[in-house]
N, C-alpha and C positions, 0 to 999 in steps of 0.2 A: 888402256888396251883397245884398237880398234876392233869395231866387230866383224867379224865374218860373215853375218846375214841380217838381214833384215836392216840396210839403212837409210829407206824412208818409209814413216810413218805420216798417217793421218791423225791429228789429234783436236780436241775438242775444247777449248778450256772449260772449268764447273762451273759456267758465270752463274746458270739459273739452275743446278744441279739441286733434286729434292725427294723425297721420298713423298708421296703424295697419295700413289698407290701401291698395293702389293702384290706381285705378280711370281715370287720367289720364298723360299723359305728365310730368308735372310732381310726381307725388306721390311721393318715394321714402318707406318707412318707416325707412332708416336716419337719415335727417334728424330732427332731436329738435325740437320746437318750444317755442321760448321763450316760455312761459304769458306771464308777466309782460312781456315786451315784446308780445305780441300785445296782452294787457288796456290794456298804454300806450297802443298805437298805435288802439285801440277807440273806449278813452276821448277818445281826443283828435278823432276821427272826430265819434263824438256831440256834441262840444262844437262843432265847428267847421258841424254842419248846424244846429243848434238858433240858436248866434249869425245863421245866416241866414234865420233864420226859421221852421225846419222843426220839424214832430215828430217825436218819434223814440220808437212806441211798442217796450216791450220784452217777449221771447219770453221765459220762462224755458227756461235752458239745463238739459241732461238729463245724467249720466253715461254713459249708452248711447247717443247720438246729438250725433257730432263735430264733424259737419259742420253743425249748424243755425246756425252760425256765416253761411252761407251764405246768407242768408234767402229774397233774389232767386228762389231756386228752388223756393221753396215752393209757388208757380202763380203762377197770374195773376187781377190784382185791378183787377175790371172796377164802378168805384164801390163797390155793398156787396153787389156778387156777388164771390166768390172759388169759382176753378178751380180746385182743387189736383193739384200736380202728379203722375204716374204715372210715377216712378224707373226705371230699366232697370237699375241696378246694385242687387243686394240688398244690399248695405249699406246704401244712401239710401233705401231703401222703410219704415223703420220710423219714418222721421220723419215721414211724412205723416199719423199717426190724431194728432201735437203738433201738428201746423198746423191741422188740420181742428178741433181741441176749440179754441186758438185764436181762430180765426175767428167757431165758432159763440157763442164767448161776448163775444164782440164787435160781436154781431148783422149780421152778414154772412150770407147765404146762400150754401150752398155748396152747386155744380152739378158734379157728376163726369164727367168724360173716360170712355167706355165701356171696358168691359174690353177687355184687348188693346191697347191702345193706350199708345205712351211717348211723352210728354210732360214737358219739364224748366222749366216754369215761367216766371217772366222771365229765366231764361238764357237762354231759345232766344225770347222774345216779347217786343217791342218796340213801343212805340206811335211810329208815327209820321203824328203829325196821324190821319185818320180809318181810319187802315190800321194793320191788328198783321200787323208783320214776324215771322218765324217760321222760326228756321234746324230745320234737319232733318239726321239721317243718323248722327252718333256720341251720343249721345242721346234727342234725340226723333223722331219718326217722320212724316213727311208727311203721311200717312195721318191722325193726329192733327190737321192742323189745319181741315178740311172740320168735323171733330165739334167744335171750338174755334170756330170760327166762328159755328156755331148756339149754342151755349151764349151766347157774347155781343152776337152780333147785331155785331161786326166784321169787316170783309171782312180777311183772313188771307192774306199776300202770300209764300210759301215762297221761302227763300233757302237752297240748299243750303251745305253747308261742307264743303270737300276737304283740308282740312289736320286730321289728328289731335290735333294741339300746339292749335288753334284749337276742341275741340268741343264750346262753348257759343256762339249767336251775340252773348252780350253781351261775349267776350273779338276781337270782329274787330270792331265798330262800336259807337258810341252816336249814334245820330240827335238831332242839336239844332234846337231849334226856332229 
């Protein structure tokens, strides 16, 4: 069945995907991650959006940056403007100058979040219909999305999150159209 939204994707392959730090309730570093079932599970991902139609462009993955496996959170991709995201954990911060080169080579314009400000990309931003939903609190920042909304010219609807185990908004909902 083709889809009806969303068919191009950014994606990462797991080459050097690891838990190493813990930055979430769900990350332990004693847990060992299996390369090769994560690469299975990748590959079989990509194959199964592309059979419906989708793109699936691809990031090269880094040895210093784990989590770009992640992609979602690299910002937010408003046509061929791209917001990139402003990480609160210093460990995710050094993947943002690979999303931004990216981007720019991809002829996207990219419009930055002011300083001070944390913003976690489309983990915490959701389009739905003409409103970008926008969780706040373990993450990104409220405050963030007044300056996200000018950037895109979207009215930016804040939804806080009270659960720690929950702190991205794209692990508590997916808006379907």
């Amino acid at each position: 069945m083709p889809l009806s939204w969303g068919r191009r994707f950014l994606m990462c392959p797991p080459e050097h995907f690891g838990v190493l730090y813990e930055i979430n309730p769900w990350m332990h570093r004693e847990v060992k991650v299996d390369v090769d079932r994560a690469r299975t599970q990748w590959d079989g991902l990509v194959a199964t959006l592309r059979r419906a139609g989708a793109e699936a462009e691809l990031l090269e993955p880094h040895p210093d940056l784990l989590d770009l496996a992640f992609t979602a959170n690299a910002g937010v991709v408003n046509g061929s403007q791209f917001v990139p995201s402003r990480f609160r954990h210093p460990e995710r911060q050094p993947e943002v100058p690979h999303y931004v080169r990216w981007f720019n080579e991809h002829g996207f314009t990219v419009d930055e979040l002011p300083d001070g400000l944390h913003h976690e990309g489309a983990g915490d931003a959701l389009p739905f219909g003409p409103v970008l939903l926008s969780g706040y609190r373990y993450r990104s920042d409220a405050a963030a999305h007044a300056a996200l909304s000018r950037l895109t010219g979207a009215a930016v609807r804040a939804v806080e999150l009270v659960d720690p185990r929950l702190y991205h908004l794209d692990l508590t909902f997916c808006p379907l159209d």
